[in-house]
N, C-alpha and C positions, 0 to 999 in steps of 0.2 A: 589548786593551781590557778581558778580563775579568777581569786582573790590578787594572787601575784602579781598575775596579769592586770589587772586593773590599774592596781596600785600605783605599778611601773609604767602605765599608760599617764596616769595620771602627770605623773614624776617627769614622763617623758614631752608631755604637751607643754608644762610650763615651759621647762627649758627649750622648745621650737614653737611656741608662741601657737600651737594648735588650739588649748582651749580657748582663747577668746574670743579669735572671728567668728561671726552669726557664718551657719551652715556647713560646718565642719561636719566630716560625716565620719563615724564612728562605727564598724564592722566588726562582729565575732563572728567565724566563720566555723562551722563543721567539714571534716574532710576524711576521704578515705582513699589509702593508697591501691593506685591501680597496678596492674600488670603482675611477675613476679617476684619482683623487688622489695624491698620495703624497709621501714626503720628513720629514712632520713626527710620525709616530710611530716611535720607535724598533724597530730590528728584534730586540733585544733588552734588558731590564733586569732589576734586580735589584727584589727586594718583600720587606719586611722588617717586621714585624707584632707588636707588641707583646703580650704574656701576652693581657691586658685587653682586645685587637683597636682601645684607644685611641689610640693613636700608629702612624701607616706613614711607613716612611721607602721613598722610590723614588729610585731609582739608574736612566739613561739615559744613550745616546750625542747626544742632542738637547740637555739640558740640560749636559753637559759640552762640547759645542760651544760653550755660549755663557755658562764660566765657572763654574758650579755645580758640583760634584761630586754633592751630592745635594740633596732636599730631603723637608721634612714635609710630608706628604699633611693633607688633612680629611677623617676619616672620617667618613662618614655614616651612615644607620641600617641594619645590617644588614638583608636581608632574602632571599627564595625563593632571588636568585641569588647570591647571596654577599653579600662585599666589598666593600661600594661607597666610591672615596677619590678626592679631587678635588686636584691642583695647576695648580702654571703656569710658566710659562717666557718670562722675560725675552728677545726676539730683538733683532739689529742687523744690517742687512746692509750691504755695503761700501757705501752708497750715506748709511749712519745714518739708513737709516728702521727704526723700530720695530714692533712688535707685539707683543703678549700674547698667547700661546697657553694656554687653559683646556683642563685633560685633565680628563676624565674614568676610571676603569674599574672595572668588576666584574669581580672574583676568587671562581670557585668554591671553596673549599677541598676543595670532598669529590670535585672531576670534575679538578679543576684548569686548568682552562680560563681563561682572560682574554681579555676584550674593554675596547679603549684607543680612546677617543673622542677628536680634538681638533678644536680649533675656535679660530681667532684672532679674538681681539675686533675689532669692529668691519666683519670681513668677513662674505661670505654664503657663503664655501666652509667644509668642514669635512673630515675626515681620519678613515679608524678602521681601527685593527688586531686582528686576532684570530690567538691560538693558543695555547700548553698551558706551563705550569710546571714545575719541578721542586723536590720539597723538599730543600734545604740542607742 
């Protein structure tokens, strides 16, 4: 899987111009779901961060479940706890019901820590993971 991952990192920098700026920072992250939910945050991805901190590109085993290799984040305004980048992910389950699941997370840069919020529209359950990165 982490081969994938790469690959499509790779695959994904050229085409948004991440590998070539000097200090692009590069994140694989470990995580573990908290509370008693579980299933729709990944227990590992990649976090890929533009010079600028304008562009993130996130790499998942949830969204390569269902077709994506990666996608662009929206970053938000940085602030105390880092990082903050928002995506989503198109679901189908055998039955072709749908859902949109909205992520959330903050990424420390200076502790390395990450916390991964999700929550599928339209329902009232939500999902979140926490644990520590490594730089690339």
């Amino acid at each position: 899987m982490a081969v994938k991952l790469r690959l499509a990192f790779w695959v994904s920098a050229l085409i948004v111009g991440l590998s070539g700026p000097i200090n692009a920072a590069s994140y694989y992250c470990t995580l573990k779901e908290t509370g008693k939910r579980s299933g729709w945050v990944s227990i590992d991805m990649y976090v890929h961060v533009a010079p600028d901190k304008k562009e993130i590109v996130v790499e998942d085993a949830v969204m390569q479940h269902f077709g994506k290799d990666s996608v662009n984040a929206k970053v938000g305004n940085p602030g105390s706890a880092g990082l903050v980048f928002r995506w989503s992910v198109d679901t189908r389950n055998a039955s072709k019901q749908r859902a949109r699941i909205e992520y959330r997370a903050t990424l420390s840069e200076e502790t390395l820590k990450i916390r991964v919020h999700a929550r599928p529209t339209g329902y009232s359950n939500d999902f979140e993971g926490r644990g520590t990165c490594q730089l690339q």
